[in-house]
C-alpha positions as semicolon CSV with decimal commas, in nm:
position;residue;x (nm);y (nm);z (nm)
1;X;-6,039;0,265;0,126
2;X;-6,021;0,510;-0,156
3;X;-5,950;0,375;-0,490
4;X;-5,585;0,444;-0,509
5;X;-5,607;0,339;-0,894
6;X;-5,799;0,600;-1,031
7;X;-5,603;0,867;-1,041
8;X;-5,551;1,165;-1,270
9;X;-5,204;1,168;-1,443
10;X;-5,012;1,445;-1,315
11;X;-4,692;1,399;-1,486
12;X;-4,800;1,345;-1,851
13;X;-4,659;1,243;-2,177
14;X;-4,690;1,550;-2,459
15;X;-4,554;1,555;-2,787
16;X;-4,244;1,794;-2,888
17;X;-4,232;1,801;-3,233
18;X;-3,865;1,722;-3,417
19;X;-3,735;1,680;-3,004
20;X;-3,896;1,377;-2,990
21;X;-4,103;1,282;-2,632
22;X;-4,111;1,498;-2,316
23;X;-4,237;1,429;-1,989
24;X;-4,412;1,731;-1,758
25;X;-4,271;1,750;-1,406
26;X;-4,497;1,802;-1,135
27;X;-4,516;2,166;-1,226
28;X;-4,639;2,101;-1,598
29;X;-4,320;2,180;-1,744
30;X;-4,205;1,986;-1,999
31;X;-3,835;1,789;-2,065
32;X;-3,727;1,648;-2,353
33;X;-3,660;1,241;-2,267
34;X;-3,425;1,224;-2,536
35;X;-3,209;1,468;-2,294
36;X;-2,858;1,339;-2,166
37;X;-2,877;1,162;-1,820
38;X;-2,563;1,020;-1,714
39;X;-2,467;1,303;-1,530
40;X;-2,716;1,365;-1,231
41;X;-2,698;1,616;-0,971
42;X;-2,979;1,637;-0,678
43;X;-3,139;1,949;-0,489
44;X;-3,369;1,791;-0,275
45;X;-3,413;1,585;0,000
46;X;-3,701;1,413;0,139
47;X;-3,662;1,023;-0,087
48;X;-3,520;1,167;-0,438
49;X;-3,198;1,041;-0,390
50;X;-3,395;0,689;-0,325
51;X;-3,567;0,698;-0,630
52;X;-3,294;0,820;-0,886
53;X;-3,052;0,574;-0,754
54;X;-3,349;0,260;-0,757
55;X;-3,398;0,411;-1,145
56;X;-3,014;0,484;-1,251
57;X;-2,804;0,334;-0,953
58;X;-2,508;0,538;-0,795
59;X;-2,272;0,626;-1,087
60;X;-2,476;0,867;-1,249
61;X;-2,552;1,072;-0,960
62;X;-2,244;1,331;-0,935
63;X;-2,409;1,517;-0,647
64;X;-2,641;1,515;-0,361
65;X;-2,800;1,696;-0,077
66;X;-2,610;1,396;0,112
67;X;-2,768;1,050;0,306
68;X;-2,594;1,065;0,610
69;X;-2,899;1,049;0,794
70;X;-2,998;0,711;0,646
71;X;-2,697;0,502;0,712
72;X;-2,819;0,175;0,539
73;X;-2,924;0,362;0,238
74;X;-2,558;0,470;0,198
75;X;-2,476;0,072;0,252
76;X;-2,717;-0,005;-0,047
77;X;-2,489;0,296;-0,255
78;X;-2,185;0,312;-0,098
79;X;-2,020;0,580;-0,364
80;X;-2,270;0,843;-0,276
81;X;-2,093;0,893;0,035
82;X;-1,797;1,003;-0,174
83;X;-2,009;1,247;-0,382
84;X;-2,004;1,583;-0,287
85;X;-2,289;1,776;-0,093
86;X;-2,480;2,019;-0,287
87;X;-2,693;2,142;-0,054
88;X;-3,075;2,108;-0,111
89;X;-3,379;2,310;-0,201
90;X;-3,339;2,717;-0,155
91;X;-2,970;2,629;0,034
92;X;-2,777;2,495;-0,322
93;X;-2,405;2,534;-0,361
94;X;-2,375;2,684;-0,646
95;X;-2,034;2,636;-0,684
96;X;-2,001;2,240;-0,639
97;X;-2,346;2,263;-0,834
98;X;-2,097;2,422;-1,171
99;X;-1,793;2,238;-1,063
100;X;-1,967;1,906;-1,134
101;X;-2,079;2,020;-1,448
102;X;-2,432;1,800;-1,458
103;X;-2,681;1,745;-1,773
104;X;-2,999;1,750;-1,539
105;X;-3,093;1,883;-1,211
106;X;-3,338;1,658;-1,000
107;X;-3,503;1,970;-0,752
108;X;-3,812;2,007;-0,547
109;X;-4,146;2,187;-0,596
110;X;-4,097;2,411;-0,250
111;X;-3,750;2,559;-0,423
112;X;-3,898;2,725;-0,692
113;X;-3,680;3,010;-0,667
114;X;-3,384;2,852;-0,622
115;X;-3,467;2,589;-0,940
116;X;-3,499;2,897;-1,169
117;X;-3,160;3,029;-1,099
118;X;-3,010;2,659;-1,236
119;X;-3,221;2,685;-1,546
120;X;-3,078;3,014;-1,585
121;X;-2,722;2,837;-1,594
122;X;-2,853;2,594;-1,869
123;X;-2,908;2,333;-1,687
124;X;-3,227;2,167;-1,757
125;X;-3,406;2,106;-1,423
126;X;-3,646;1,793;-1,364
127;X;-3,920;1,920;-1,082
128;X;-4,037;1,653;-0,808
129;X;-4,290;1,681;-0,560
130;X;-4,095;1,611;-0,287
131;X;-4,278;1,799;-0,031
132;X;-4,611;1,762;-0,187
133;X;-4,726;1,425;-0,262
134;X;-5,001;1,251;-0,197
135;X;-5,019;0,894;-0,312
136;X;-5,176;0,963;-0,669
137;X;-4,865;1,203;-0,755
138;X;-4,583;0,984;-0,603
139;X;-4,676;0,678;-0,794
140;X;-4,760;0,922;-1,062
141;X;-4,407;1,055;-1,038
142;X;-4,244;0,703;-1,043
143;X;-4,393;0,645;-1,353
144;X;-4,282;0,982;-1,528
145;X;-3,930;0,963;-1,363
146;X;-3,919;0,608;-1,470
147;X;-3,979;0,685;-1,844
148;X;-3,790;1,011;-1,797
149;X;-3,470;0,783;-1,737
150;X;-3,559;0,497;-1,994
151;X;-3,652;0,289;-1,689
152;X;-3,991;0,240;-1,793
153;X;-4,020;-0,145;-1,707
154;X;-3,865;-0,107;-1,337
155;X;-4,106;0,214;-1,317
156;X;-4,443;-0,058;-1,363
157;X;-4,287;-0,352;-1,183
158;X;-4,241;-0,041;-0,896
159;X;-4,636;0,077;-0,944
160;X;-4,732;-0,307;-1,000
161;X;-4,585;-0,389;-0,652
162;X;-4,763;-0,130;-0,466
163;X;-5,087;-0,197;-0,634
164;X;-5,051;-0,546;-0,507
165;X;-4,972;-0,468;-0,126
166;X;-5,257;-0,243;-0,149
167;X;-5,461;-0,455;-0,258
168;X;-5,380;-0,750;-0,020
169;X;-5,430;-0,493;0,274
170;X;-5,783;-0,430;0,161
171;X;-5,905;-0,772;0,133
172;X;-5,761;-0,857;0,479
173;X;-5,913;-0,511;0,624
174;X;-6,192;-0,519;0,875
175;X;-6,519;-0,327;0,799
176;X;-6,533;-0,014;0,801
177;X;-6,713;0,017;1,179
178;X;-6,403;-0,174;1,319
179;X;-6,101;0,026;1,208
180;X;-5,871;0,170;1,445
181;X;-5,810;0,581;1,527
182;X;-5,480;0,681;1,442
183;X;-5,260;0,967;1,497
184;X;-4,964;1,047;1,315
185;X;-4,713;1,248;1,501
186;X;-4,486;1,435;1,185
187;X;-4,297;1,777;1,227
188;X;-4,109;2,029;1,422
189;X;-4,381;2,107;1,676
190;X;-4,388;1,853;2,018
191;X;-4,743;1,759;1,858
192;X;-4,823;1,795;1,527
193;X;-4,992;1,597;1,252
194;X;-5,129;1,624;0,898
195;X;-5,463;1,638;0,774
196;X;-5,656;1,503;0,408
197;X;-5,408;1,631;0,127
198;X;-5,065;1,511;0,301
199;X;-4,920;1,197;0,296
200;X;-4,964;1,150;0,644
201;X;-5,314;1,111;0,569
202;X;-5,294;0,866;0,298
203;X;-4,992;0,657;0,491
204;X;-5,293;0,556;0,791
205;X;-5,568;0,549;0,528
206;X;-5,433;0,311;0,304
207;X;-5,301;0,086;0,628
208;X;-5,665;0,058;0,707
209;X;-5,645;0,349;0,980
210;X;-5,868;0,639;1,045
211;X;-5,697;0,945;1,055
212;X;-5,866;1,140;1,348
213;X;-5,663;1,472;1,236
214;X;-5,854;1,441;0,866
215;X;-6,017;1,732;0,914
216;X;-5,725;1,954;1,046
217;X;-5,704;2,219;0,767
218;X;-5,321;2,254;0,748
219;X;-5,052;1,984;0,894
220;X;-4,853;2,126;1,183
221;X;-4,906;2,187;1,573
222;X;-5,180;2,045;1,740
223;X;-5,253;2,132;2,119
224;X;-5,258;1,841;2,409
225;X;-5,610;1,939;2,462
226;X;-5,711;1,843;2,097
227;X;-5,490;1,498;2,117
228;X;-5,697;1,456;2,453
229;X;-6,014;1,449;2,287
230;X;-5,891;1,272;1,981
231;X;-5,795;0,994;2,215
232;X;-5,659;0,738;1,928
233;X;-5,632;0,385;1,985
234;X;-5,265;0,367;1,805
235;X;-5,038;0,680;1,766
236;X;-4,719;0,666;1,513
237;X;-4,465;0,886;1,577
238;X;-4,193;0,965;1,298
239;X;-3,809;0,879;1,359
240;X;-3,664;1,192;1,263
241;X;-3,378;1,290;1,499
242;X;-3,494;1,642;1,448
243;X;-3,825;1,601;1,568
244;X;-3,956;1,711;1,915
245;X;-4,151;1,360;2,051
246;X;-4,084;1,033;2,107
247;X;-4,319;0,759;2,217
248;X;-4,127;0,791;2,503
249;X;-4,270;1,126;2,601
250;X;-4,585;1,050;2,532
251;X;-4,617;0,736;2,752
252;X;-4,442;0,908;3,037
253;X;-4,588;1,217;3,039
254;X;-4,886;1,222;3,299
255;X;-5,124;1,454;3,084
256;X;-5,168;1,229;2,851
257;X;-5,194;0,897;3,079
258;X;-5,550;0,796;3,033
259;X;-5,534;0,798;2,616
260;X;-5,620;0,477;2,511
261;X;-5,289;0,455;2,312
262;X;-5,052;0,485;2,590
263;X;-5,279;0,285;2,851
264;X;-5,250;0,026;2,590
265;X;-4,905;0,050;2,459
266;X;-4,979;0,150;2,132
267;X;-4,726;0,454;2,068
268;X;-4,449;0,321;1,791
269;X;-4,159;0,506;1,595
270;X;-4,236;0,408;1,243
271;X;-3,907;0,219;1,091
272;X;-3,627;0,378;0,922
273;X;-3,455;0,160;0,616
274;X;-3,282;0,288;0,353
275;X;-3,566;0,606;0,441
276;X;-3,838;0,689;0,698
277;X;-4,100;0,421;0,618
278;X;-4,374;0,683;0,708
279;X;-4,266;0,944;0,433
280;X;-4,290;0,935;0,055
281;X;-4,008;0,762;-0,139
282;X;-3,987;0,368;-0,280
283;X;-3,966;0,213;0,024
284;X;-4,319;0,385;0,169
285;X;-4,517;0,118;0,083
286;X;-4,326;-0,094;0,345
287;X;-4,432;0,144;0,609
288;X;-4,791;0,106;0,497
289;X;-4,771;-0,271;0,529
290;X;-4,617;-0,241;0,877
291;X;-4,915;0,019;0,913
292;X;-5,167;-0,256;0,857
293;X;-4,978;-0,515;1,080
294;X;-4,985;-0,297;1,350
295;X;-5,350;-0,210;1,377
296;X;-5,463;-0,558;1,230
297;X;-5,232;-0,811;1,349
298;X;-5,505;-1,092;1,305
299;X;-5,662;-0,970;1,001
300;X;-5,283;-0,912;0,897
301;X;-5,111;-1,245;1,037
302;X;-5,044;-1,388;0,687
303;X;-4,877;-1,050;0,561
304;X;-4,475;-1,148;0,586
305;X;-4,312;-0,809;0,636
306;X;-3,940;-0,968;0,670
307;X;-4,014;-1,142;0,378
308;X;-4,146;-0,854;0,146
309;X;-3,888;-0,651;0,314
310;X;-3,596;-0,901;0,183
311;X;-3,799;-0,954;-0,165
312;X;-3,827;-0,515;-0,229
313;X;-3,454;-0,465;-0,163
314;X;-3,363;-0,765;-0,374
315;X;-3,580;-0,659;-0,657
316;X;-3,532;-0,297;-0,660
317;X;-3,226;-0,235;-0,469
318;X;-3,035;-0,547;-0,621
319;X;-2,943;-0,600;-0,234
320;X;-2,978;-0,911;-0,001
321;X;-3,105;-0,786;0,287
322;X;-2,988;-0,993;0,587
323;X;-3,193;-1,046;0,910
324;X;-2,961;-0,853;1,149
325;X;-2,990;-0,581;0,893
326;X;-3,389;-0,611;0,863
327;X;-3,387;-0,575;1,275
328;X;-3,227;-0,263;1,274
329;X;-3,514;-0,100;1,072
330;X;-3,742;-0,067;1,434
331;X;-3,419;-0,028;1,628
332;X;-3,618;0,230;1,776
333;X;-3,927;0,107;1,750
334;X;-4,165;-0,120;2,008
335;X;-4,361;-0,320;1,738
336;X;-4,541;-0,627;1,622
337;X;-4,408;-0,740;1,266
């Protein structure tokens, strides 16, 4: 497994003079820390929202693209339902985005355009990489957005914890010789998956996985004849509503009957909490551990997912997670856990 540790800082501390500290966002631009933060809106989707409410909690955060598709997360922060919608990335609403009046923007990287126009307003803008992250950058990013905020401690306890379940998965992994294929099903397209440089890649690496679309030089639409002679011996498939597969599909449709995956009954919807547990936000490293359990339940048997579940929402959600609530994370999905 790579060495997840030795990464190059991304988002970086740089002087600024009589300003005091700034932080670079992931495009290199730097913002002041001293800046005024109680007054938060949000452009992007894809786990900001999830990591500027674990940082600041709900109050701050005036508006949002909206959670409705994440239910529970909306349980864990029940006044962001009442916030208003803001639209997100290159589709903003500019006129709930003045109306609000914030002190900071949160956007994404893939709304460049878009995140110029609100500096133009005045309004400073703090640039994620929502859309862009690899491992490196996101626990990069929680540890500039952590200092950003003055959340600096919860940023390393956040890092710390990851470490640790990383760690723990590698020790229990076995050798390199005996680790499973692995296909990750992600996007728009019936098939599709996502090669080294997206997080799909790093979310079956890190589990212990080999990624048999690695090589793939840009995520998006494979063909059935390449997932034929892939032939993985576990396939994940995303839980996004919007998506075009479901394990479903794939076991039922005869084309693909003699992959090892379906004849064995290894096609799963990765969990949903308070986000997809296969995409980048807090919670991801959940996913990976579920990951792991799923192509090493031996190796893996010791690994308590309910229990490091219940102790990540307690310690950086401030929520006790019940049982019936942990079930309804694989609602949809056929799993060992």
């Amino acid at each position: 497994m790579r060495a997840f540790f030795l990464w190059a800082l991304l988002f970086s501390l740089v002087p600024a003079g009589e300003n005091g500290l700034k932080i670079e966002d992931f495009t290199g631009q730097p913002i002041e820390v001293s800046a005024i933060k109680e007054k938060i809106a949000i452009t992007c989707y894809g786990g900001a929202v999830q990591q500027i409410a674990l940082f600041l909690g709900e109050d701050a955060i005036l508006a949002h693209p909206g959670a409705q598709r994440f239910p529970f997360f909306e349980k864990l922060y029940p006044k962001l339902a009442q916030k208003p919608s803001i639209g997100t990335f290159s589709d903003v609403n500019f006129e709930t985005l003045l109306k609000v009046k914030p002190d900071l923007v949160f956007a994404g990287v893939t709304s460049l355009q878009t995140n110029a126009r609100i500096k133009a307003l005045g309004i400073p803008v703090f640039t994620l990489g929502i859309g862009r992250h690899t491992m490196p950058t996101l626990l990069d990013e929680f540890r500039a957005v952590g200092t950003f905020l003055g959340k600096e401690k919860k940023a390393e306890e956040l890092i710390a914890y990851w470490r640790e379940q990383l760690q723990r998965i590698e020790r229990n992994l076995p050798s390199q010789g005996q680790r499973k294929k692995v296909l990750y099903i992600n996007g728009a397209f019936k098939l599709s998956s996502e090669g080294r440089g997206w997080w799909g890649d790093d979310f079956i690496t890190q589990a212990g996985g080999v990624n048999i679309a690695k090589d793939i030089k840009i995520k998006g639409s494979i063909t059935p004849e390449l997932l034929l002679a892939f032939d993985p011996d576990v396939i994940i498939v995303s839980d996004n509503r919007n998506f075009k597969t479901s394990p479903e599909e794939l076991m039922q449709n005869p084309l693909f009957k003699n992959l090892k995956a379906v004849q064995e009954g290894e096609v799963y919807f990765s969990p949903v909490g308070g986000f997809w547990w296969d995409r980048p936000s807090p919670e991801a490293i959940l996913g990976i551990v579920w990951l792991s359990k799923i192509l090493y339940p031996q190796q893996m048997e010791s690994v308590d997912l309910k229990r490091e579940t219940k102790h990540f929402f307690e310690h950086f959600y401030s929520y006790t997670l019940q049982d019936k609530e942990y079930e309804r994370f694989f609602a949809r999905a056929k799993d060992r856990r």
